[in-house]
C-alpha positions as CSV (number, residue, x, y, z in Angstrom):
1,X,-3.7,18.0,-4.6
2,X,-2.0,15.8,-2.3
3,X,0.9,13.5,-2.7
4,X,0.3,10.5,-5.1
5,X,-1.1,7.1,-3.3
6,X,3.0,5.8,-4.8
7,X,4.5,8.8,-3.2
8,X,3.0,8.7,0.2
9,X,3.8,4.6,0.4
10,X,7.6,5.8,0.1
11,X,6.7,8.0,3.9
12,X,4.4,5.3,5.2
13,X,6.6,2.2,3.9
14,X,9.9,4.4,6.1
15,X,7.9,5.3,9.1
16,X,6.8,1.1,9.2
17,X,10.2,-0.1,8.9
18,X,11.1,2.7,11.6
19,X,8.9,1.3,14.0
20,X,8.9,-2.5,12.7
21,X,13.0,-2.1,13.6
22,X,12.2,-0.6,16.9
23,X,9.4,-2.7,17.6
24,X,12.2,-5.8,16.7
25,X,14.7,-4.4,18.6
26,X,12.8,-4.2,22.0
27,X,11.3,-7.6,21.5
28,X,14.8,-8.8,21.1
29,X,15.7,-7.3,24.4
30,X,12.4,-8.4,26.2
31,X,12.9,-11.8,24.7
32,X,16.4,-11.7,26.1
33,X,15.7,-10.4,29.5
34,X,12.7,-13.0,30.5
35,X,14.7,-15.5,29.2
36,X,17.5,-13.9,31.7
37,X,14.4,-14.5,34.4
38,X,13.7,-17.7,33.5
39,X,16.9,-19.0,34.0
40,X,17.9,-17.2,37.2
41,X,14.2,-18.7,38.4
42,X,15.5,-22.2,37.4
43,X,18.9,-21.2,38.6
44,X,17.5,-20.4,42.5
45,X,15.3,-23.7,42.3
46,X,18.2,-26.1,41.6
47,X,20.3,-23.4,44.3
48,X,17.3,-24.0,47.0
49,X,17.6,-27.9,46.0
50,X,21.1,-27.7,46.5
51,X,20.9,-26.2,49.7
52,X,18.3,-28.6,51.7
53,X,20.3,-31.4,50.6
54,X,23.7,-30.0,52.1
55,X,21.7,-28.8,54.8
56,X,20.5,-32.3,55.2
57,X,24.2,-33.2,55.1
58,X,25.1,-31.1,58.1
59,X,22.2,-32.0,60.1
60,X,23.0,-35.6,59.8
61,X,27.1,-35.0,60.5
62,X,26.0,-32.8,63.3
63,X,23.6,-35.3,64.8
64,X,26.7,-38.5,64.0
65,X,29.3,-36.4,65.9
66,X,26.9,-35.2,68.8
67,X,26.2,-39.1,69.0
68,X,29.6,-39.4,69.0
69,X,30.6,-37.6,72.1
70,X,27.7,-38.5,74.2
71,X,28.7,-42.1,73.8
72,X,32.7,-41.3,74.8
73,X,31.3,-39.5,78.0
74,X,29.8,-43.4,79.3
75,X,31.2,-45.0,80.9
76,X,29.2,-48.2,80.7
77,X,28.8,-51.1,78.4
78,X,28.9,-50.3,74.8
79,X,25.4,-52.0,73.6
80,X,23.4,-50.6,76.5
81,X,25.0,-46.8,75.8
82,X,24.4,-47.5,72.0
83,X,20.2,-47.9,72.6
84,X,20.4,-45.0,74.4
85,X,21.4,-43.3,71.0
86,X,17.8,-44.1,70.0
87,X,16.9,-41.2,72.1
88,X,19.3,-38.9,71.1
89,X,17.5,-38.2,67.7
90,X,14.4,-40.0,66.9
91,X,15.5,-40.6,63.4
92,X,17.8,-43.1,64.4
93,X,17.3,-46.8,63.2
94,X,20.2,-48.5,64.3
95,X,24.2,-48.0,65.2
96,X,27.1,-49.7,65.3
97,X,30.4,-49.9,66.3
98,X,33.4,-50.9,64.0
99,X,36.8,-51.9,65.2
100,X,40.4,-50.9,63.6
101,X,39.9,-53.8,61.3
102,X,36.8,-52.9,59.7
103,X,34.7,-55.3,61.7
104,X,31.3,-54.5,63.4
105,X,32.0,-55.0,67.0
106,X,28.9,-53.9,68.5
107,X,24.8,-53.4,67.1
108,X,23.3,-55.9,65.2
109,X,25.3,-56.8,62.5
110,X,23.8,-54.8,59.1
111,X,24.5,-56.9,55.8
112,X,24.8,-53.6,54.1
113,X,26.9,-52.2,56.6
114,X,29.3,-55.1,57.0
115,X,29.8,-55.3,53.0
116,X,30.7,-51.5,53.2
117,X,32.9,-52.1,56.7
118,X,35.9,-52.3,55.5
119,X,35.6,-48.9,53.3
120,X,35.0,-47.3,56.1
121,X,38.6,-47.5,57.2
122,X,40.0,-45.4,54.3
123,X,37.4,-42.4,55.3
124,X,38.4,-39.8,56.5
125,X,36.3,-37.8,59.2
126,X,32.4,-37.7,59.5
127,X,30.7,-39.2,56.1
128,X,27.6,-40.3,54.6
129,X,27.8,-43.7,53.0
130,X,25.1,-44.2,51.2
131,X,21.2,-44.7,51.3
132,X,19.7,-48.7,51.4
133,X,16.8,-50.6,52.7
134,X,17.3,-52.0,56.4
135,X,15.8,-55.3,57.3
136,X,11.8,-53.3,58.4
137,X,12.1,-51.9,54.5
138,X,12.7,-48.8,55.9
139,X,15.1,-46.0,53.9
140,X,17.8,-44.9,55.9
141,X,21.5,-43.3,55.2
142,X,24.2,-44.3,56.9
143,X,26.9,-41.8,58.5
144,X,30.0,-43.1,60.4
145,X,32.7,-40.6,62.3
146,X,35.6,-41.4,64.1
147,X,35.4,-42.5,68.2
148,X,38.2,-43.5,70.2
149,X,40.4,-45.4,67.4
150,X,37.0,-47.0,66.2
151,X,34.0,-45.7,63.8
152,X,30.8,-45.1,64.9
153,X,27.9,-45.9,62.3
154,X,24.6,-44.6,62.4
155,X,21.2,-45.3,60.2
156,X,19.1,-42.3,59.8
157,X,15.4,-42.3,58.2
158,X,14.9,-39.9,55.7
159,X,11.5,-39.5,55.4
160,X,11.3,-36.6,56.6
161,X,13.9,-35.4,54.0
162,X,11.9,-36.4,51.2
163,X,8.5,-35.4,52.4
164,X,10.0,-31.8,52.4
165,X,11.4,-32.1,48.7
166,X,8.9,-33.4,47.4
167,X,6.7,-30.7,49.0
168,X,8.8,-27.8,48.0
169,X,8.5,-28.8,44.8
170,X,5.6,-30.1,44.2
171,X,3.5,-26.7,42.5
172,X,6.1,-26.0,40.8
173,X,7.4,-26.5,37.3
174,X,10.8,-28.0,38.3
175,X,10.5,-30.9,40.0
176,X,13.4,-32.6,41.9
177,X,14.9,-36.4,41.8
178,X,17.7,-36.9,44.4
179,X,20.3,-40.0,43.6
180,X,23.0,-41.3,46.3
181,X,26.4,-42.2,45.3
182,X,25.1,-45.8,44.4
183,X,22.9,-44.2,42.0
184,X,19.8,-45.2,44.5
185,X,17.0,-43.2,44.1
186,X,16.6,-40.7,47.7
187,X,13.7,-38.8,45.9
188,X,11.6,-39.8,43.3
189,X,8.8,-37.1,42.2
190,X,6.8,-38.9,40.0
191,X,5.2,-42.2,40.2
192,X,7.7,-45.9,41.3
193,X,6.6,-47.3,38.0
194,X,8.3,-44.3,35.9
195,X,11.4,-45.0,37.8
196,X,12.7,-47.8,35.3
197,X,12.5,-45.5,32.4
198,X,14.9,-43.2,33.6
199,X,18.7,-43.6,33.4
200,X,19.7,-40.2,34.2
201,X,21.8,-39.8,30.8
202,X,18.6,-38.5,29.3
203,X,17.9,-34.7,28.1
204,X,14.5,-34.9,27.7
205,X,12.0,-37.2,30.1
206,X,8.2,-37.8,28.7
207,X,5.6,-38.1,30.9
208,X,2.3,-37.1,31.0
209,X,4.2,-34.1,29.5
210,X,8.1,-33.6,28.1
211,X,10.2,-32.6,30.8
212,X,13.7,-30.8,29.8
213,X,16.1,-32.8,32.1
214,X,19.6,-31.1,34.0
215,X,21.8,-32.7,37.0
216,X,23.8,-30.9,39.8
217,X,26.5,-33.7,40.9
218,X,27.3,-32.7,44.9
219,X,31.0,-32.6,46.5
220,X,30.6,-34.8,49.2
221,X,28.8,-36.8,49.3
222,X,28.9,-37.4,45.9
223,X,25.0,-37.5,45.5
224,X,23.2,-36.2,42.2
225,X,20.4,-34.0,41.8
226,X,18.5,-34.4,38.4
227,X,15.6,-31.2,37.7
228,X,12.3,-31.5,35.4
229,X,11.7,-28.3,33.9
230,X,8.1,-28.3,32.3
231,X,9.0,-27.8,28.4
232,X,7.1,-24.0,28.0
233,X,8.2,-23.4,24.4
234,X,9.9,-20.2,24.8
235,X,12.6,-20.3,22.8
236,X,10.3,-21.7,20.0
237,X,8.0,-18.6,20.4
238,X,10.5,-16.3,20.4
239,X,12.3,-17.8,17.4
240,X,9.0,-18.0,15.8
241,X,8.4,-14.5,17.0
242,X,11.9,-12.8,16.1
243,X,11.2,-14.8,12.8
244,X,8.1,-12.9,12.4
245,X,8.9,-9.4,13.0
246,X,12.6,-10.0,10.8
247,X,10.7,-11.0,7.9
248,X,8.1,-8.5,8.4
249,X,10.8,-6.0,8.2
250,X,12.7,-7.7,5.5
251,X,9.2,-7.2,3.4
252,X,8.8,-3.5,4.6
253,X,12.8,-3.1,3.5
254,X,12.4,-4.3,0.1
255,X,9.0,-2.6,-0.5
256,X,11.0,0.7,0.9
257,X,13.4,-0.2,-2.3
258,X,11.1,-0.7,-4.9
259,X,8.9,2.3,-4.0
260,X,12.1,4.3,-4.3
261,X,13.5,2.7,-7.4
262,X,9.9,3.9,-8.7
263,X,10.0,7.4,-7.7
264,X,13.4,7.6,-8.7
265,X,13.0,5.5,-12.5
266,X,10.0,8.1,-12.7
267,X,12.1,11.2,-12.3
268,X,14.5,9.7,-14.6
269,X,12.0,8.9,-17.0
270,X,10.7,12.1,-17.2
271,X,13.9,13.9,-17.1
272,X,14.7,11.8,-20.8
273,X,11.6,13.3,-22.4
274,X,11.4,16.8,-24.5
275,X,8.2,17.9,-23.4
276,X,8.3,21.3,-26.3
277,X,6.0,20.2,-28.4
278,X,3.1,21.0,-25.7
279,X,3.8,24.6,-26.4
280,X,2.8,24.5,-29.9
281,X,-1.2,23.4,-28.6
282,X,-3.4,26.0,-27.1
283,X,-5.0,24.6,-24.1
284,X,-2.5,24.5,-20.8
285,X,-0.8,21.5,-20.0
286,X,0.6,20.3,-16.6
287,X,2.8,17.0,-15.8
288,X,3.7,16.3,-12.4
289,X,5.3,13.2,-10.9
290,X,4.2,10.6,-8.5
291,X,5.1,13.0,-5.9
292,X,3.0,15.6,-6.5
293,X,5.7,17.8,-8.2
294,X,5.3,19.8,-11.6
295,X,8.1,18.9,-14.0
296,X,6.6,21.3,-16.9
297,X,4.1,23.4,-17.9
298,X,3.6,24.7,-21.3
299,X,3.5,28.4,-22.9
300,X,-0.8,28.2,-22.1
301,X,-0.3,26.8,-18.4
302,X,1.9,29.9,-17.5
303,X,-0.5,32.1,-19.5
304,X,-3.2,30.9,-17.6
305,X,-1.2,31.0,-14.0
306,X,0.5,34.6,-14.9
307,X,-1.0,36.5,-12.3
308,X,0.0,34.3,-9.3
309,X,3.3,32.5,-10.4
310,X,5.4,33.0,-13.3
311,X,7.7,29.4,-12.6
312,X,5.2,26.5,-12.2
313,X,8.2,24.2,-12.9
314,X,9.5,22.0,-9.2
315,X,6.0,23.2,-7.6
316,X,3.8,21.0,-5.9
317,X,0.7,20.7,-8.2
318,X,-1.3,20.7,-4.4
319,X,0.3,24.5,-4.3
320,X,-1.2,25.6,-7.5
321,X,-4.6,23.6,-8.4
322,X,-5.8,23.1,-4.5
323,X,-7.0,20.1,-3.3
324,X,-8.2,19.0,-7.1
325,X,-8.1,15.8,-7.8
326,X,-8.6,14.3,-4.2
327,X,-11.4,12.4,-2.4
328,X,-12.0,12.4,1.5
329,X,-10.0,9.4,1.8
330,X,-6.7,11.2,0.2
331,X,-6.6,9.0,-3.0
332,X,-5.9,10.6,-6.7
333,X,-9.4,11.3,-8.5
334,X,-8.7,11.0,-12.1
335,X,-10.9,12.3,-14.7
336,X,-12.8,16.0,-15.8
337,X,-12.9,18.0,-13.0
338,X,-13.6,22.0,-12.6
339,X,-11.4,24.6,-12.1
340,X,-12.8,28.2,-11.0
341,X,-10.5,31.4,-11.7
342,X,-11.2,34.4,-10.9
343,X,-12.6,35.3,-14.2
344,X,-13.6,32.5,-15.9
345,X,-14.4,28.3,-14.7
346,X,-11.8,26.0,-16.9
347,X,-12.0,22.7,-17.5
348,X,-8.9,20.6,-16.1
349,X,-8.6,17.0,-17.5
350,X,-6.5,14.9,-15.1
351,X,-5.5,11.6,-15.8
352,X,-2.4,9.3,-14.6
353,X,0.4,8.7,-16.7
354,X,0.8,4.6,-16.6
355,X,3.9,2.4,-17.6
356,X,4.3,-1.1,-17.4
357,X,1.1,-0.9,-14.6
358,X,3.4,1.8,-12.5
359,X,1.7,4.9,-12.1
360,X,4.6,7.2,-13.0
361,X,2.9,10.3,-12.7
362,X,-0.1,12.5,-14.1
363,X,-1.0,14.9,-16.9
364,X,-3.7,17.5,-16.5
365,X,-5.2,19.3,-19.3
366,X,-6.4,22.8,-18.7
367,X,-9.3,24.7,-21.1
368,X,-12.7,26.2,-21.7
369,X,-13.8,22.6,-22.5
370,X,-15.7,24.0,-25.7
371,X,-17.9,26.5,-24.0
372,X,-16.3,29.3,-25.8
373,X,-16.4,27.4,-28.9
374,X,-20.2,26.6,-28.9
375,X,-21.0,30.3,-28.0
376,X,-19.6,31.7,-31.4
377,X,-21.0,29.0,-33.0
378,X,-24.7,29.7,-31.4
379,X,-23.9,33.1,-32.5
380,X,-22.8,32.4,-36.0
381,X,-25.9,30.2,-36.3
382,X,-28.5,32.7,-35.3
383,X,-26.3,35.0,-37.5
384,X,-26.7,33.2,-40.4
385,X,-30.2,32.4,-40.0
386,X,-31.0,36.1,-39.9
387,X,-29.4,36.8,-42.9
388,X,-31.4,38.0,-45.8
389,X,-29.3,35.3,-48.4
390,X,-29.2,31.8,-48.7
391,X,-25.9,30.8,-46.9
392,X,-24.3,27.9,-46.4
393,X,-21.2,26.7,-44.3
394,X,-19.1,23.5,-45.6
395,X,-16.8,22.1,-43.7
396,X,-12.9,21.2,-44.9
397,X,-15.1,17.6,-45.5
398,X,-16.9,18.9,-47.3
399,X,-20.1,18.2,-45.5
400,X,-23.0,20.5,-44.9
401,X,-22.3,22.2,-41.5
402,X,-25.4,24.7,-41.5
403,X,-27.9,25.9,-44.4
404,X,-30.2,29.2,-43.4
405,X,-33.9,29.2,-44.5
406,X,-33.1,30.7,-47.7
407,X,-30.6,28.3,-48.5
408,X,-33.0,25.5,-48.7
409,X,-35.5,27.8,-50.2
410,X,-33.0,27.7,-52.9
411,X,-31.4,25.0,-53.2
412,X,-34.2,22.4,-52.1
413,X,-33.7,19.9,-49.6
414,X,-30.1,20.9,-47.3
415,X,-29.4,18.5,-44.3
416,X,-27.1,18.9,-41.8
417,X,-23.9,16.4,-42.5
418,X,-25.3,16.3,-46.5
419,X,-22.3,15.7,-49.0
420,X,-22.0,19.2,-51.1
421,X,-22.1,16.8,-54.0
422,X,-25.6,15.9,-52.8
423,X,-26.8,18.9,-52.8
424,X,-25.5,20.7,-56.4
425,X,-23.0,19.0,-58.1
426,X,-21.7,21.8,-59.8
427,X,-21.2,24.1,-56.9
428,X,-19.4,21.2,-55.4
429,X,-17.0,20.8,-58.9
430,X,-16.8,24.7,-58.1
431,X,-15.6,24.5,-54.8
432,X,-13.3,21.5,-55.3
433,X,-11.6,23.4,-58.7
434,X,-10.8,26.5,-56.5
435,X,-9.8,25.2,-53.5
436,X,-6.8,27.2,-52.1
437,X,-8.3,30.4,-53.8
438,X,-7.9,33.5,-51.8
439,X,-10.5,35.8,-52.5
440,X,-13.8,35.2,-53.3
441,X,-15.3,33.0,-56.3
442,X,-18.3,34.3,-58.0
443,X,-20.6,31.0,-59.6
444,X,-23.8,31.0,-62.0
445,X,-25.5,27.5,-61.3
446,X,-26.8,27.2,-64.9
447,X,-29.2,24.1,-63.6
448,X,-30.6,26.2,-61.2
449,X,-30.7,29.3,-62.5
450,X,-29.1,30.6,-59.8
451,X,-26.2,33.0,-58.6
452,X,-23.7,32.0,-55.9
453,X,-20.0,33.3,-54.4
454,X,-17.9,31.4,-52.7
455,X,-15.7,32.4,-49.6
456,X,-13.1,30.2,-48.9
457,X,-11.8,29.6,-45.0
458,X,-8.4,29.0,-43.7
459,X,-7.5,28.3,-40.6
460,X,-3.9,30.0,-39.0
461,X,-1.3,28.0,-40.4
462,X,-3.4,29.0,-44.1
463,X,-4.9,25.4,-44.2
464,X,-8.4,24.6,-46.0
465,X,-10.8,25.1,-43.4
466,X,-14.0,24.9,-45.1
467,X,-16.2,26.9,-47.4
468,X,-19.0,29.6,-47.0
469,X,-22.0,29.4,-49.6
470,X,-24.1,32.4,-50.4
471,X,-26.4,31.9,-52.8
472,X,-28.2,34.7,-54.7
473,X,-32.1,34.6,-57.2
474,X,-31.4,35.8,-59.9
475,X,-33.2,38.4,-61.6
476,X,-32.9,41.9,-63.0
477,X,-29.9,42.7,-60.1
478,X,-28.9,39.3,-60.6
479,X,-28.3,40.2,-64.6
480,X,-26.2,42.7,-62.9
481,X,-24.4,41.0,-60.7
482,X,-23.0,38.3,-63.1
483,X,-21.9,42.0,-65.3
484,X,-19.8,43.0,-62.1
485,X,-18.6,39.5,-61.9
486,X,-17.7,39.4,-65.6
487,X,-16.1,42.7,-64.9
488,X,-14.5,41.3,-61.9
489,X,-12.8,38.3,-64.2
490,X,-12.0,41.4,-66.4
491,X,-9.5,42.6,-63.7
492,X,-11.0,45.6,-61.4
493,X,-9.2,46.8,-58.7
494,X,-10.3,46.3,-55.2
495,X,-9.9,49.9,-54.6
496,X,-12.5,51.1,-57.3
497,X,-15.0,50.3,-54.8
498,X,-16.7,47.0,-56.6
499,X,-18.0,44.5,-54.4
500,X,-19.8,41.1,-54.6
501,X,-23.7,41.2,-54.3
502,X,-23.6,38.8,-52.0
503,X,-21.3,40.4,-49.1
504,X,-23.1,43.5,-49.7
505,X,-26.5,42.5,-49.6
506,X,-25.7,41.2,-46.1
507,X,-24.3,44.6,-45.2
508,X,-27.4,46.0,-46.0
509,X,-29.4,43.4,-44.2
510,X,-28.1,44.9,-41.2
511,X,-28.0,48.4,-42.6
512,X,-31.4,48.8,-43.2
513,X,-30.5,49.5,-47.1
514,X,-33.0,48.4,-50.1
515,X,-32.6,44.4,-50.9
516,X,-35.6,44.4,-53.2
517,X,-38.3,46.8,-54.3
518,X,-40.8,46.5,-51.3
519,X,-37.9,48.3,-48.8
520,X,-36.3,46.8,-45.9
521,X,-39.8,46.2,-43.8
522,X,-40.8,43.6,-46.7
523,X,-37.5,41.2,-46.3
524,X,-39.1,39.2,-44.1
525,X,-42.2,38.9,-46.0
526,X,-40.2,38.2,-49.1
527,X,-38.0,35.2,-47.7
528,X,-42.1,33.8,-46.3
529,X,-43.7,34.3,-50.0
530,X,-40.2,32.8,-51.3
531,X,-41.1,29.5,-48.9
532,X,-44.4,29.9,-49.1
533,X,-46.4,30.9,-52.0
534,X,-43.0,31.0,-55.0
535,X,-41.8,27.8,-56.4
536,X,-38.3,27.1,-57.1
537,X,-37.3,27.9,-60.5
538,X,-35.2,25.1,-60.9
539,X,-38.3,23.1,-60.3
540,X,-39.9,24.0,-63.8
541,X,-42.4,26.7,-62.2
542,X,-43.3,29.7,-64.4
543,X,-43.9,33.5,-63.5
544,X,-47.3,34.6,-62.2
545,X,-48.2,37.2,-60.1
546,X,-46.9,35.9,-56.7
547,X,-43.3,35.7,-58.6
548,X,-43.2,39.3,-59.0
549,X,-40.6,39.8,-56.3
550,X,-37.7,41.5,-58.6
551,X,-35.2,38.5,-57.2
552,X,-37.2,36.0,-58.9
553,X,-37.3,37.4,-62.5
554,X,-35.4,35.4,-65.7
């Protein structure tokens, strides 16, 4: 028999939590390590936006000092060598020339540019002012660098910058918004119109969708760059997910607990119980726990087990029954099963043993199941039938248990389960008055004319176990068998050789020896003509010729 369905969850419930804690552990780690993607992906986009826009820097402070020098080589007049600038680099808009007192001395004069003149004088080498709208609307950034105790100012366009951030990031799930010093907007991803809902202290932007919002604040020029990151949920999936697998294991834990507090309140409970008493019955008896595991066996187990172990105590029940008691799908099978030895087939109850709806273990039952005892007693039956007396067998109830042909030749009417009182009330005052007797009672039933003895049966321990009936017609050997029983109550000794009618006559029913004057070969047709053609003498019916049988004479 295999482990117990409580047993085997103990295995199951370990290996689960086993794997449940691996399988939580390495999605701990893999949670941790694309998350460690994620943010080095997000990291290199805001390092690649970083990067065009310093690269943008140095193109544009490259470009201003190039300018610069190309203007310090001529010669010529100042306006006419500043248009040729235009050619230099065709992002060029305009330039200008500012004296030592902050005033623009040559270029159209630029109403942004001459508000921010006199700042100009506190910088310090090449810079980037700041971005604004010239008078064609057009979005340049200003750079100034030293020339010849002046500062030379140049506007660059920057749609070309913005065309390429905005294209770099335009697939992807970061976008990019670019601010100048002046907080003007350089590069704006999404649409003009969104622009006034923004105010770059925010964490979170909503759009068409939420956007997680972080800034990267530049050296110099002190511009801003704010990212988008598409909101993807991951943290909430993996909390959700940890969450999950933590509770799952949490349940598998505490199942773990209780299925070992069971096991282990099982082996205690059994371990507080005397299980003696089970070797004062007759058929073997087996207890095992919910693990499979015999914790006693009584005097008529080991009988029964003697020639292949003589300890059936701490074996596993599997061990010594086989697989009884299992099903295909490795569940307990309770109820009457068959066991085959190798001499006999046994019966072998097996049921659970329950307590407060915990299966703590099982008890199985091993015996003949009856077969033995219905084999004597189809034996005794046809015995008794073919005896040449009227018998009958009472049980310690008192109820009629069998009655043989001649006993209801004799008696009347003798049904199975019949009250003795039914059937003759004083053989039944006769049986009760001498209950406990230990030999047998000789009877004369006045009201039937009749001639009985009564064996009494005990069973081992010396208890009442019924009564056997055998009834006698009397007659000429019946006058003589109430003088052997007065002779009997007169106090003859066993040894002297003096027995009852009765047990003798069924000696010599199987003898062969004379019951009545036609010989042995006429018994047969003496018990027909008693059914048959003699009346009952208790019934009022006189002598004739058919009642000559010498059992049926006064």
């Amino acid at each position: 028999m295999k482990k117990s369905f409580e047993a085997n969850s103990v295995l199951f419930m370990f290996i689960a939590l086993f794997f449940l804690s691996v399988i939580t552990a390495l999605f701990i780690m893999e949670f941790r390590f694309l998350k460690g993607i994620m943010t080095q992906y997000e990291d290199s986009i805001r390092q690649v936006a970083v990067n065009k826009t310093n690269l943008f820097f140095n193109d544009l402070r490259a470009a201003t000092e190039g300018a610069a020098r190309q203007l310090a080589r001529q010669q010529e007049d100042r306006n006419r060598a500043l248009g040729k600038l235009f050619a230099f680099d065709s992002r060029i808009t305009d330039a200008y020339i500012i004296n030592a007192r902050g005033r623009i001395t040559y270029g159209t004069p630029d109403p942004h540019l001459k508000a921010m003149a006199r700042q100009v004088l506190q910088l310090t080498g090449t810079s980037i002012l700041g971005v604004h709208n010239n008078s064609t609307g057009q979005v340049v950034v200003t750079v100034v660098t030293h020339l010849d105790g002046e500062w030379l100012a140049l506007d660059y366009r920057i749609n070309d910058f913005q065309q390429e951030m905005i294209q770099e990031f335009l697939g992807s799930i970061c976008k990019v918004a670019v601010f100048d010093q002046n907080n003007f907007p350089v590069v704006w991803p999404f649409e003009p119109e969104k622009l006034d809902q923004f105010t770059g202290r925010e964490e979170k932007f909503h759009l068409d969708m939420p956007y997680n919002v972080s800034s990267v604040q530049l050296e110099q020029p002190p511009w801003k760059l704010y990212f988008f990151q598409q909101e993807n949920n991951f943290d909430t999936y993996r909390i959700i997910t940890i969450m999950f697998l933590l509770f799952a294991l949490y349940c598998c834990l505490y199942q773990l607990v209780v299925e070992l507090w069971r096991v282990n309140s099982a082996r205690s409970y059994f371990e507080n119980i005397d299980f003696t008493i089970f070797n004062y019955i007759n058929e073997g008896v087996i207890i095992s726990n919910n693990a499979g595991r015999i914790i006693f066996a009584n005097k008529a187990a080991h009988e029964v087990f003697s020639g292949r172990k003589t300890i059936l105590k701490d074996m596993p029940l599997k061990e010594l029954l086989g697989h009884i008691g299992d099903t295909c799908d490795g569940k307990n099978k309770y109820g009457t099963l068959t066991l085959k030895m190798s001499d006999r087939l046994l019966e072998a109850i097996h049921s659970p043993l329950i307590k407060k709806g915990k299966v703590l273990g099982a008890i199985t039952v091993l015996g003949s199941g009856g077969k033995e005892e219905k084999t004597c007693r189809n034996f005794l039956s046809k015995l008794i039938e073919s005896l040449p007396l009227g018998v009958v067998h009472v049980d310690r109830n008192h109820k009629v248990v069998q009655a043989n042909l001649m006993a209801r030749c004799y008696l009347g009417s003798v049904e199975q389960g019949m009250s003795i009182d039914g059937v003759d009330p004083e053989l039944a005052g006769f049986i009760y008055r001498n209950m406990g007797s230990p030999s047998i009672k000789p009877v004369r039933l006045t009201s039937r004319n009749l001639t009985a003895e009564v064996v009494y049966v005990y069973d081992e321990d010396g208890n009442y176990d019924g009564a056997l009936v055998i009834v006698n017609e009397p007659g000429e050997e019946g006058e003589q068998v109430n003088k052997q029983h007065a002779a009997r109550h007169a106090g003859p000794r066993r040894d002297q050789g003096v027995q009852p009618h009765g047990i003798q006559a069924v000696q010599d029913g199987f003898t062969g020896t004379q019951l009545c004057p036609h010989g042995p070969q006429q018994n047969k047709k003496s018990r027909q003509g008693c059914l048959l053609d003699q009346p009952h003498p208790a019934r009022g019916q006189g002598t004739g010729p058919a009642n000559e049988h010498p059992g049926s004479q006064a």
